[in-house]
C-alpha positions as CSV (number, residue, x, y, z in Angstrom):
1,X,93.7,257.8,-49.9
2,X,96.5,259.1,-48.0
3,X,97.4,258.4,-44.1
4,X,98.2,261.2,-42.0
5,X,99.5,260.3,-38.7
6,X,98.2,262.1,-36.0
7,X,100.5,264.3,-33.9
8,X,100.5,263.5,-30.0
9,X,98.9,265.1,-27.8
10,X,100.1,267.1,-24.8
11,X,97.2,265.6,-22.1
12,X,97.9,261.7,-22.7
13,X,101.6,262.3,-22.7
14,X,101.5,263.7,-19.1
15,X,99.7,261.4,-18.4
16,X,102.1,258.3,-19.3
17,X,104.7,260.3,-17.7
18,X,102.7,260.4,-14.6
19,X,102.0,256.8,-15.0
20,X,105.7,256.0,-15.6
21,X,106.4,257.8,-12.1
22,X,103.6,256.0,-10.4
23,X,102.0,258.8,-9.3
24,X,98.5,258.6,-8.8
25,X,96.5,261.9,-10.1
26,X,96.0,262.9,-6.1
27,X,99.6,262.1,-5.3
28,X,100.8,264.3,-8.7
29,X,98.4,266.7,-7.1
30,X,100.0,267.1,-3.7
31,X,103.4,267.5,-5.4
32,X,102.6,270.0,-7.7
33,X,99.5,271.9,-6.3
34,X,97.7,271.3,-9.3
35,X,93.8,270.2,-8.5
36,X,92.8,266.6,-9.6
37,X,90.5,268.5,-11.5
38,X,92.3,270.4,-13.9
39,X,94.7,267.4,-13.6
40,X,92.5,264.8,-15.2
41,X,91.1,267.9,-17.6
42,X,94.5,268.3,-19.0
43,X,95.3,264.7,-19.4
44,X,91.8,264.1,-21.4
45,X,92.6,266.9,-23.6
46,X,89.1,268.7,-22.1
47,X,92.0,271.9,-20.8
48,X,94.9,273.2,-22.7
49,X,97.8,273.9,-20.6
50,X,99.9,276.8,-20.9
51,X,103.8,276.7,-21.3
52,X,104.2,277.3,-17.5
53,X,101.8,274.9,-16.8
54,X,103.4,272.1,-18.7
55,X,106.9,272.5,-17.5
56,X,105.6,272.5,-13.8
57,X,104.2,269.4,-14.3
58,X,106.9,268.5,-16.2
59,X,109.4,269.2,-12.9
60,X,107.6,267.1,-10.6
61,X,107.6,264.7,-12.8
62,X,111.4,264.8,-13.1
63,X,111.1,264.4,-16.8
64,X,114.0,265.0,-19.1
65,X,114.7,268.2,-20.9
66,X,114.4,266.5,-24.6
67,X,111.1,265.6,-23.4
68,X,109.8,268.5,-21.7
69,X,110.7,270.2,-25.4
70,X,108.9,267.2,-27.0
71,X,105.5,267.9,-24.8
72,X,106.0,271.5,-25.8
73,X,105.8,270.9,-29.3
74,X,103.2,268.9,-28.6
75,X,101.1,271.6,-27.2
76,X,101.8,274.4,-29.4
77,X,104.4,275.9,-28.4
78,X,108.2,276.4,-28.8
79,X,111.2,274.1,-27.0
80,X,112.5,275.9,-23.9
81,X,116.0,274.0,-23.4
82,X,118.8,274.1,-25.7
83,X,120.7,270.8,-27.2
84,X,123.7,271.9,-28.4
85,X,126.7,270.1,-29.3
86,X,129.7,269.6,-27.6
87,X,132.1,272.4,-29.2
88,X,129.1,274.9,-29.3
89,X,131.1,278.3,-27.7
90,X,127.9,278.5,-25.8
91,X,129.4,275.1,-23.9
92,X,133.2,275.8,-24.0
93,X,133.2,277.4,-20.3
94,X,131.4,274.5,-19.2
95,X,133.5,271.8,-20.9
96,X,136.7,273.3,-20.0
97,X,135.8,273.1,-16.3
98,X,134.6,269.5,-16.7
99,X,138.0,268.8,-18.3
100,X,139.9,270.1,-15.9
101,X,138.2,267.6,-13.3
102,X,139.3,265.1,-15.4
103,X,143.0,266.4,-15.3
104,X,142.8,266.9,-11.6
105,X,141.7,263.5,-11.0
106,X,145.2,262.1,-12.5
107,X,147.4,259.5,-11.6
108,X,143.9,257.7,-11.8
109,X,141.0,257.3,-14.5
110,X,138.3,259.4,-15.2
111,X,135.8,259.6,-18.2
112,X,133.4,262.4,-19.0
113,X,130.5,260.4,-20.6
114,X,127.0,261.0,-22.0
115,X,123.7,260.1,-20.8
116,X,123.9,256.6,-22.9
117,X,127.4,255.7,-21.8
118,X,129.1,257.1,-24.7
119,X,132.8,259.3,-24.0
120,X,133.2,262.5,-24.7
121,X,136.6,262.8,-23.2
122,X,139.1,260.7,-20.9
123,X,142.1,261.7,-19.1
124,X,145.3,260.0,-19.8
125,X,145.3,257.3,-17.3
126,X,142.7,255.6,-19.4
127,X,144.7,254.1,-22.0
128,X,146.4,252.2,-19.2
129,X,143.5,250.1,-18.9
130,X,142.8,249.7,-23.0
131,X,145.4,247.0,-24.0
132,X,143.7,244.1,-26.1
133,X,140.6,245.8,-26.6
134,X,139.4,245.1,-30.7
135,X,140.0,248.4,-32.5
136,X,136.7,249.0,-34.0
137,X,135.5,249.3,-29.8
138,X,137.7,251.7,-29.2
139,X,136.8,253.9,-32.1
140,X,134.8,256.9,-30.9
141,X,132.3,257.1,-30.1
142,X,133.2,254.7,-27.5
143,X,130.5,253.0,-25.3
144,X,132.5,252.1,-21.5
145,X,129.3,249.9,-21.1
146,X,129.8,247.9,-24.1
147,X,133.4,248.0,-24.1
148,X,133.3,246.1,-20.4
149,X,131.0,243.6,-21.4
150,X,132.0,242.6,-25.3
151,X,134.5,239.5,-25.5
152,X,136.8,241.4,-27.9
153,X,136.7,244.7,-25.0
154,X,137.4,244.4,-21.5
155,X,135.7,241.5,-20.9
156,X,138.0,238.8,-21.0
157,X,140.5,240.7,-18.6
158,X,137.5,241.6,-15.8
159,X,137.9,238.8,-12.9
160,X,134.8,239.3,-11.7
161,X,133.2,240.0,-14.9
162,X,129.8,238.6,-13.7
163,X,129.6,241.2,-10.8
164,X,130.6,244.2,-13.1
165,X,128.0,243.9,-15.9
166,X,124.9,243.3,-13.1
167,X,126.3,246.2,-12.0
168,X,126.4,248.0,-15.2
169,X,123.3,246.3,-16.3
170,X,121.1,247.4,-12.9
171,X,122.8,251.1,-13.5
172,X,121.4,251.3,-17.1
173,X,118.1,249.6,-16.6
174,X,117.8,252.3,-13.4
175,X,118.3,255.0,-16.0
176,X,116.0,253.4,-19.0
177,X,113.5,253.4,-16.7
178,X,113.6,257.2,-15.5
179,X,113.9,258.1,-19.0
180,X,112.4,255.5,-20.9
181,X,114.8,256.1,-23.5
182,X,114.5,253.5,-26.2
183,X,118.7,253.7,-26.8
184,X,119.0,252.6,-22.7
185,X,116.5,249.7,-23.3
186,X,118.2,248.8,-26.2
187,X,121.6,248.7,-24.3
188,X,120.3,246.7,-21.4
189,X,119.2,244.3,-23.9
190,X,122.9,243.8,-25.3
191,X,124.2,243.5,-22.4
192,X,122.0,240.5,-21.4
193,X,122.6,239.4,-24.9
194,X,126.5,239.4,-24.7
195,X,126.2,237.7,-21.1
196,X,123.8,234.7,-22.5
197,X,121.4,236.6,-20.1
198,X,120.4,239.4,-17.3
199,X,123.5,239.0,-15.4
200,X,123.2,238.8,-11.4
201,X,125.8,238.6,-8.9
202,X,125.7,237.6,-5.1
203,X,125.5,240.9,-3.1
204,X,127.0,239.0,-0.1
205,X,130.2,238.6,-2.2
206,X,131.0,242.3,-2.9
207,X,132.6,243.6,0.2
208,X,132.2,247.1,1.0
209,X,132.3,248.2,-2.9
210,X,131.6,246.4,-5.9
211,X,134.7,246.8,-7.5
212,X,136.5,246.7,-11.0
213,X,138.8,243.6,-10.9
214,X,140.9,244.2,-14.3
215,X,143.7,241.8,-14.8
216,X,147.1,243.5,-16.4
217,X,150.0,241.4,-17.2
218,X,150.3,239.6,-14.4
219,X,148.3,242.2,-11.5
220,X,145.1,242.6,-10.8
221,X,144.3,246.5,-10.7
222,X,140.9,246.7,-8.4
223,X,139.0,249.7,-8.6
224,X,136.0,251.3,-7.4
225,X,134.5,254.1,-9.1
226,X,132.2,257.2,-8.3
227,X,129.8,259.3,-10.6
228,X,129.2,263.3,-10.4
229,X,126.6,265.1,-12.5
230,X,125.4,268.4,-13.3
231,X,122.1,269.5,-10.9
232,X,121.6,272.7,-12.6
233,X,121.9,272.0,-16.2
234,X,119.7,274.2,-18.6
235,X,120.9,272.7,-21.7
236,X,119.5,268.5,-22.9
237,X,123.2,267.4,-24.1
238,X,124.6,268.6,-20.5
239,X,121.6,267.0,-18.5
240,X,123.0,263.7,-19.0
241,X,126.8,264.0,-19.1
242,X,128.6,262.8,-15.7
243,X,132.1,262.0,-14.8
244,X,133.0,258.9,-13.9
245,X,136.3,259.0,-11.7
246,X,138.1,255.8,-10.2
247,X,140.1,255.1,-7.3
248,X,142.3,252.3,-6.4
249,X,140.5,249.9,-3.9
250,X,144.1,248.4,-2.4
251,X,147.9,249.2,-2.3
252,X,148.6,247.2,-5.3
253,X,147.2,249.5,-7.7
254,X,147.6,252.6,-6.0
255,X,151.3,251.9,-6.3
256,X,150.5,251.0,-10.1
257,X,148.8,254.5,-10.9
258,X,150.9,256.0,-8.6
């Protein structure tokens, strides 16, 4: 006899969304103005939601658009949200614009990345910062996150290379665990693996900014960065992309950039 797996089911899946959240049903209730009732019908497959229904839910439970197609499917009924690629025409508007950011932001790096960390386009003051780095790391598609942390990347240039990678390490497990992602997890993990463990750093040591400390030739360029991201997105691939911008945190390297 054959195996069939069985598909999943919209009701539980809510309801390990609502779970992840740590909402209680009453507390997902007063969001959402859904009743417990129909709440706790929905979630034990007793009442079949409709598309509207779902995606409410789905918003104030700040789930991902990949997933709020996945618990369409799930019920019946077709994705809503596009996932196009990157040169779709559909996008080009979009990209452009984003691009432009990244132009405007010159004499200093930014990156335009994806949701996991991955570039989709630098401006020109990022090779600055590339020397030494092992080929095969900076062969698209290139991971920033790994690159910092990897002994053949940036790693062996950062000065204060414990205090950068529990930074990176607390922004990706803070992401894995709003998306619950498996590719997030599975970066968090490499980071801890690459560091001989979850890295930490004292908090009391930062200053106002925990900065980049990056040693080149014989400066030390120190850098604080900031993150922007699409709030109105409609489409999965441009949910997650953000641009990541840094700025020179003393004189020293503003003259450098400059």
């Amino acid at each position: 006899m054959t195996a069939v797996a069985e598909s999943p089911r919209v009701g539980p899946m809510l309801r390990e969304w609502r779970e992840r959240r740590r909402y209680s049903q009453q507390e997902l209730s007063n969001r959402s103005t859904v009743s417990t009732r129909h709440l706790s019908r929905v979630e034990t497959g007793r009442a079949h939601p409709t598309p509207e229904m779902i995606l409410h839910l789905a918003d104030n439970l700040e789930v991902p658009l990949r997933e709020r197609n996945r618990l369409l499917l799930a019920a019946g009924y077709a994705p809503r949200y596009e996932d196009r690629a990157w040169d779709d025409a559909a996008l080009a508007v979009v990209m452009d614009g984003l691009r432009n950011l990244l132009d405007a932001h010159l004499p200093y790096p930014a990156l335009l990345l994806d949701d996991h960390w991955d570039v989709v386009d630098a401006n020109a003051a990022v090779a600055a910062l590339l020397d030494g780095c092992a080929p095969a790391l900076v062969e698209p598609p290139v991971n920033v996150v790994r690159l910092c942390v990897h002994p053949e990347g940036l790693a062996p240039r950062i000065e204060n290379l414990d205090q950068w990678a529990a930074h990176l390490h607390h922004q990706v497990v803070h992401r894995a665990e709003r998306t619950h992602d498996p590719r997030h997890r599975a970066l968090a993990a490499e980071i801890a693996e690459l560091r001989g463990g979850v890295p930490r750093s004292d908090p009391a040591a930062s200053g106002p900014v925990v900065t980049m400390q990056l040693r080149r030739g014989e400066r030390t360029l120190r850098m604080f960065s900031t993150s922007a991201q699409l709030t109105t997105a409609t489409d999965a691939a441009l949910e997650g992309l953000h641009l990541e911008t840094f700025l020179p945190a003393d004189e020293e390297t503003r003259a450098f950039f400059g």
